[in-house]
C-alpha positions in Angstrom: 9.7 -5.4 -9.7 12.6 -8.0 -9.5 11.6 -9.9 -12.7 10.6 -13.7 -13.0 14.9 -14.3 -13.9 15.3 -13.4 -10.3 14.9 -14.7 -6.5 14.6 -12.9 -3.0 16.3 -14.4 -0.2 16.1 -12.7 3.4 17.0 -14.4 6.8 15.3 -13.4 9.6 17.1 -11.5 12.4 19.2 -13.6 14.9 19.1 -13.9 18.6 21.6 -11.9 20.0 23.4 -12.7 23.7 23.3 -9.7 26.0 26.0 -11.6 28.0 27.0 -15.2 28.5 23.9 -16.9 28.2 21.4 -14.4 28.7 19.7 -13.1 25.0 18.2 -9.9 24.2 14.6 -9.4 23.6 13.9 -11.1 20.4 13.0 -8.2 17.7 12.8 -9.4 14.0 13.9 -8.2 11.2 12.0 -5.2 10.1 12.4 -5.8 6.4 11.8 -9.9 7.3 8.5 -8.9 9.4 7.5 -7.0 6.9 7.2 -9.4 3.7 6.2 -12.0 6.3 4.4 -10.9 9.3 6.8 -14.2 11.3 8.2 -13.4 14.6 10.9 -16.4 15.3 14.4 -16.5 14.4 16.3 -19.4 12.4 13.9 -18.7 9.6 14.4 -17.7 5.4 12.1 -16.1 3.2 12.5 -16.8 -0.6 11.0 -15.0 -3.1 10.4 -17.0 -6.9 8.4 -14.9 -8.8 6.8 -17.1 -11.5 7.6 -20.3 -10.0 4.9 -22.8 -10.7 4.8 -24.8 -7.7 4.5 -21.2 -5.6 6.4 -17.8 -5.3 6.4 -17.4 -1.5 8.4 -20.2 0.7 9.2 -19.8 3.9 11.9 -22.1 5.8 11.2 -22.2 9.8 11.6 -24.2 12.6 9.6 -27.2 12.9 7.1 -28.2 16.1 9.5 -29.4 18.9 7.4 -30.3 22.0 11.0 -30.3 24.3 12.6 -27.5 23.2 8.9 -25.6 22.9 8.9 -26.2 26.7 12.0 -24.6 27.1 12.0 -21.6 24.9 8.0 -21.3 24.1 5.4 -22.1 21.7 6.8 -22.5 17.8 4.9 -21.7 14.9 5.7 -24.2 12.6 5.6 -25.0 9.1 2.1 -26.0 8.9 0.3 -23.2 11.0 3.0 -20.9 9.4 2.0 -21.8 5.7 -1.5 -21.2 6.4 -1.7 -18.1 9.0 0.6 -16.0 6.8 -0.8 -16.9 3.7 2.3 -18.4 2.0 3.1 -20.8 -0.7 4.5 -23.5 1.3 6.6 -23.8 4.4 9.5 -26.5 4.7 11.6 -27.2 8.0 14.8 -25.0 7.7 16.6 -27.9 8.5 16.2 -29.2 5.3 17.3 -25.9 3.3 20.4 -27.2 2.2 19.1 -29.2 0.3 16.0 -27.4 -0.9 17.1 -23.8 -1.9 20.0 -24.5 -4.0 17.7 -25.8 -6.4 15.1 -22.9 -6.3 18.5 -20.2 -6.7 19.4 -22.8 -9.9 18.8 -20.8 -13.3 17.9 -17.4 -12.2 19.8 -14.5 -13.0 20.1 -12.8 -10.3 19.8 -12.6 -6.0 18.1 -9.7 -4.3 19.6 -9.9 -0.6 21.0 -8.6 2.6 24.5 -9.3 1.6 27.0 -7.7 4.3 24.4 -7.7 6.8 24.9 -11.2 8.5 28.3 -12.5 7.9 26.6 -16.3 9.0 23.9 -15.9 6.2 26.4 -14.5 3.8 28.8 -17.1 4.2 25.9 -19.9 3.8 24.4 -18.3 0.5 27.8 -18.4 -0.9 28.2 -21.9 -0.2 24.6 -22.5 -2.2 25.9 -20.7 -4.9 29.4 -22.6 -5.2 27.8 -26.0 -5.0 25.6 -25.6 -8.1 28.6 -24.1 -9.5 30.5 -27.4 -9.0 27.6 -30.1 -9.6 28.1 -32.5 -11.9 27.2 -30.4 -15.3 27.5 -26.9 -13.7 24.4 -25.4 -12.0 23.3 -22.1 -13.8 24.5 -20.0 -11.2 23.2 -16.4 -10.5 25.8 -13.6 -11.6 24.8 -11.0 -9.8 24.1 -10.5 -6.0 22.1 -7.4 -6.0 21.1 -5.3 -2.6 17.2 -6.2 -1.6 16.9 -2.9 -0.1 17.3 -1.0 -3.6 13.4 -2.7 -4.2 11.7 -3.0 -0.7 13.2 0.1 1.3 11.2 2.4 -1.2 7.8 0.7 -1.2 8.4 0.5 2.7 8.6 4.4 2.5 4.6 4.1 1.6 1.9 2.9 4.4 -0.8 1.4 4.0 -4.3 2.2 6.1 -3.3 -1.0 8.0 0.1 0.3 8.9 -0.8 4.0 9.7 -3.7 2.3 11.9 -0.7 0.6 13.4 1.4 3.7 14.0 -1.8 5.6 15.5 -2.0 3.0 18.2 1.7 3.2 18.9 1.5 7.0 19.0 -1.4 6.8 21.5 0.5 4.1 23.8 3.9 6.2 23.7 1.4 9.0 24.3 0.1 7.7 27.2 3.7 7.1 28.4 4.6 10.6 28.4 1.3 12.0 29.9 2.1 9.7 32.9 6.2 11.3 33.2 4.3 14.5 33.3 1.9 13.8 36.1 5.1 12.3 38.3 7.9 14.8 37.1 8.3 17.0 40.5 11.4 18.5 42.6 13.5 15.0 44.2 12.3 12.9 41.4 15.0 10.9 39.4 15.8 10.3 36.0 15.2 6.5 36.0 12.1 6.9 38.1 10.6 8.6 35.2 12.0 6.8 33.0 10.6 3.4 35.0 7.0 4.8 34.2 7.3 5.3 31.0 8.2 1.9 30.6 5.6 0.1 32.8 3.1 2.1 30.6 4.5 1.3 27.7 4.3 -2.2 28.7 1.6 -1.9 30.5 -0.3 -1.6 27.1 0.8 -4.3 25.8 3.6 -2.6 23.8 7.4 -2.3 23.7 9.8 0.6 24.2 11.0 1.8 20.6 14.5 2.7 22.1 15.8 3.2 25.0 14.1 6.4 26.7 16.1 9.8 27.0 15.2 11.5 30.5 17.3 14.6 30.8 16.5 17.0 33.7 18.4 20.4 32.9 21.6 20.8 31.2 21.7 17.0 30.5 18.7 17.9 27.8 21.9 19.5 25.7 23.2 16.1 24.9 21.8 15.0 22.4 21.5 11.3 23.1 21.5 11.2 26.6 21.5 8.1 28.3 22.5 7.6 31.8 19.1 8.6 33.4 20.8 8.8 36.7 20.2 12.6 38.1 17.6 14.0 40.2 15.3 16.9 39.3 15.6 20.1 40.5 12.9 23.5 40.7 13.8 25.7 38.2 14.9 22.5 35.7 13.6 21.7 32.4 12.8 18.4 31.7 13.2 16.7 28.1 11.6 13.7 27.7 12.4 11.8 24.3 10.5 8.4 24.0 8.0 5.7 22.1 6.8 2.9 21.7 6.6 0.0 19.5 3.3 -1.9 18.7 3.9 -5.3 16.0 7.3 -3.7 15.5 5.7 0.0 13.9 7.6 2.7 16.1 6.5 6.2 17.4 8.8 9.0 18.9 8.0 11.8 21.2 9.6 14.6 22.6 8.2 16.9 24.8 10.1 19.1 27.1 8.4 21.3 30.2 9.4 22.6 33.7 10.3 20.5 36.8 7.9 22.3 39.1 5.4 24.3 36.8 7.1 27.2 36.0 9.6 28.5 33.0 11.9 31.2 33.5 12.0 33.9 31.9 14.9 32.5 29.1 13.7 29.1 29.1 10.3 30.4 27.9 12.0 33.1 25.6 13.6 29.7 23.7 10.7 27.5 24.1 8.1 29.9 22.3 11.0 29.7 19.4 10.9 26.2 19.5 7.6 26.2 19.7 6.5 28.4 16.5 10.0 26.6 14.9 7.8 22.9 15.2 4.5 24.4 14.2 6.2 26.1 10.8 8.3 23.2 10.4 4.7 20.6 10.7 2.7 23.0 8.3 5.6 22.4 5.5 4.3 18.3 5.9 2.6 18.7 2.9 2.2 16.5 -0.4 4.4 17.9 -3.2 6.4 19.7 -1.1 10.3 18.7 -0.4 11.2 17.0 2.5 13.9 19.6 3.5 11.0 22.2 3.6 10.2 21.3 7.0 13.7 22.0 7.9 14.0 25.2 6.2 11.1 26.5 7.9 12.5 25.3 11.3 15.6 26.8 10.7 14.1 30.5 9.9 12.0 30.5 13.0 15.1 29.2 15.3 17.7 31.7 13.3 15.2 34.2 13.9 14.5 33.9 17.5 18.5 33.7 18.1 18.9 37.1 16.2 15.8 38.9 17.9 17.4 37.2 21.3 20.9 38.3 20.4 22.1 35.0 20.8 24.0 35.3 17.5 24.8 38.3 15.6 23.8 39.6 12.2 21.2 39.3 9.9 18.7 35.9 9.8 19.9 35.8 6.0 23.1 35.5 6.5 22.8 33.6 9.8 21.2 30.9 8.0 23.4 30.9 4.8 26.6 30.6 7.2 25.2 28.4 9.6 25.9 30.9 13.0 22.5 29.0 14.6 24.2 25.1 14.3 26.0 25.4 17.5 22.8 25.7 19.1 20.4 23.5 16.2 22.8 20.9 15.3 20.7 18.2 14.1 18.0 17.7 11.0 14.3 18.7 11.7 12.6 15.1 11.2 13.1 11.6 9.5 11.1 8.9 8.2 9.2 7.0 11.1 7.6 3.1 10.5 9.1 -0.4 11.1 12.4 1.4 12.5 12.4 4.9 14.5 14.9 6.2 11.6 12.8 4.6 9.0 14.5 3.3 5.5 13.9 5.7 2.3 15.7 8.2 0.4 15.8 11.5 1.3 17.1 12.3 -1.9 16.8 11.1 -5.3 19.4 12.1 -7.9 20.6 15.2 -6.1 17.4 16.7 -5.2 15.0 16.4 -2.0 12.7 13.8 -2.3 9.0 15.3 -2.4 7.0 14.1 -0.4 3.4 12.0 -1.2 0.8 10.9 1.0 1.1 8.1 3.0 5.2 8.9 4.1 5.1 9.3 7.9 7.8 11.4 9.2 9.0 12.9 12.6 9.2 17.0 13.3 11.6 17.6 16.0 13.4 21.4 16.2 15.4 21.9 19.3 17.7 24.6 20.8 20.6 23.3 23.0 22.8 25.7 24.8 26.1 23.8 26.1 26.7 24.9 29.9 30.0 25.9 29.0 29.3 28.1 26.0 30.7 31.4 27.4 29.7 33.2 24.2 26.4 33.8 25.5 25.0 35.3 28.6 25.5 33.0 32.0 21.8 32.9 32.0 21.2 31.1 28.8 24.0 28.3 29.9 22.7 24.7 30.2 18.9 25.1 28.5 18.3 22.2 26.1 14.6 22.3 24.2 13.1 19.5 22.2 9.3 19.2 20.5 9.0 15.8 18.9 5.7 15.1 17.4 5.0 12.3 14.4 3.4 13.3 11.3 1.2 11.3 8.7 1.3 12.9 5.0 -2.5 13.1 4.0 -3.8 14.8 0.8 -4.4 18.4 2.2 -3.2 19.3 6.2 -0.4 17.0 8.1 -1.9 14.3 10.5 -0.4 15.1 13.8 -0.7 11.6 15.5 1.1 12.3 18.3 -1.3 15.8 19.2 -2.8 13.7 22.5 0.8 15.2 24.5 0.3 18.7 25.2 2.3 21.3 23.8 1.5 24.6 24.2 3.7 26.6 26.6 0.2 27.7 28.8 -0.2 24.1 29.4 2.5 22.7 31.8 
């Protein structure tokens, strides 16, 4: 796709400082893990189609037995050429004096640039010293964004990948299960919130964000975070949360009552939600446009509103002037894979990209009425509904590969 006048350079990610000189997690780059499979920083992938003496180099760190017995096992350039089935490996110590030479006479650079200001500034620096060696380098003209070429064949997964994603559905779906069997009257936020994580990680997996608990009116903020209040009877509880298995993400919502038992209203707008998700999955198909699952949604939720007399006029013209947003603010779904809001178009030239077999997406109506929305009726106040599930396109019906967390309103 880049053309043998062109080379691909990508850094991996960084190790980021939570605070002084404590680091974050390590997570790689999600476009770096996946042309590489390699899970250390201070590494660079480089990309020379039709070179003779091999297309795929990688730069790492070498073997270190001291600082190894600080900061863990290394894979080195060695193990790291053979295990991931590259070209060659060289220290990335010595890429200064290495890739200039490989960049020398192509035409072009497919890259991250504006990403990671450190990596910017360094390929730059390449780039100026062939310009001003003795006889001028041939320099590449044009800096071109990677993500125009990889971001779209990302879009597509492979059996490998969607077996992936089925495993990181079934972890984040044991996760949930377990917040059901503990949610109760006197519970907290974080407690929940601290079992979905030790299952998570109990399984060997990692959380794919950062969990959203949010016991009843909290569920009407969107991205709720605090986890800090207790459950009540007569709550609902939204739980939005996955996991991530070799970096492939899942995301779940579910959202039931604290002891058992809807009210009246809250199971008036979860059936709506409900059908909403289950019109809004049966639009997953190939050849259909993304935004179908949305307009589906959207019917269903104006609908319910109108029949509920939560807004006023027709569903037609509820829809066509957007009366139902201050209650469905968000999109239906989005792409799901190496990042929860995966990378690919949702629209090409002006129109909604169709989808094909293999996309994996998310389908997540919700109705959110803010406490202090006095347009409505007291006793709709505060009522916040998510159903998250994650959806494989297949050739005929949508793989629901989230289905193992129950849904149905008869089953809490």
């Amino acid at each position: 796709m880049a053309g043998e006048d062109a080379v691909l350079i990508l850094a991996a990610a960084p190790e980021r400082m939570r605070n002084a000189d404590a680091p974050w997690p390590y997570r790689q780059d999600s476009d770096f893990h996946y042309l590489t499979g390699f899970d250390e920083p201070e590494a660079v992938l480089a990309l020379l189609p039709g070179r003779a003496h091999g297309e795929t180099v990688l730069f790492c760190r070498e073997r270190d037995a001291e600082r190894e017995r600080w900061d863990g096992e290394r894979m080195g350039t060695d193990r790291a050429a053979r295990e991931l089935k590259l070209d060659d490996a060289f220290p990335i110590d010595d890429i200064d004096d290495i890739l200039p030479g490989m960049i020398e006479g192509r035409a072009r650079v497919y890259c991250h640039f504006g990403q990671e200001p450190d990596f910017d500034a360094r390929l730059l620096a390449w780039m100026r010293r062939l310009r001003t060696a003795r006889g001028g380098g041939v320099v590449p003209k044009d800096l071109v964004a990677l993500s125009h070429l990889l971001h779209d064949l990302r879009l597509f997964k492979s059996k490998d990948e969607l077996a992936l994603m089925r495993r990181s559905a079934e972890v984040a779906g044991a996760a949930h299960l377990a917040a059901m069997a503990l949610a109760a009257p006197g519970v907290a936020e974080y407690e929940i919130e601290g079992e979905i994580l030790r299952t998570i990680r109990g399984r060997g997996a990692v959380p794919a964000f950062p969990p959203t608990i949010a016991a009843g009116a909290n569920a009407c903020i969107m991205h709720y975070q605090a986890n800090r209040a207790t459950l009540k009877a007569g709550d609902l509880l939204l739980v939005d949360a996955g996991a991530e298995v070799d970096c492939y993400a899942s995301d779940i919502t579910r959202t039931y009552p604290v002891d058992g038992r809807f009210s009246t209203e809250q199971r008036a707008l979860y059936d709506i939600v409900h059908e909403a998700q289950l019109a809004a999955i049966d639009a997953v198909r190939p050849g259909r446009a993304f935004a179908d699952s949305h307009d589906a949604a959207v019917r269903v939720i104006a609908s319910g509103l109108c029949a509920l007399g939560l807004v006023k006029g027709s569903v037609d013209r509820v829809i066509a002037e957007g009366a139902y947003k201050p209650y469905f603010p968000s999109k239906t779904g989005h792409w799901l894979g190496l990042d929860v809001h995966d990378v690919g178009d949702y629209r090409i030239d002006g129109e909604p990209r169709v989808l094909e077999e293999g996309m994996v997406l998310t389908v997540e109506p919700g109705i959110y009425i803010p406490p202090n929305d006095k347009s409505v009726a007291e006793r709709w106040r505060g009522i916040g509904i998510r159903i998250e599930d994650d959806i494989a396109v297949t050739k005929g019906a949508p793989e629901v590969m989230t289905a193992m967390v129950p849904k149905d309103p008869t089953s809490f």
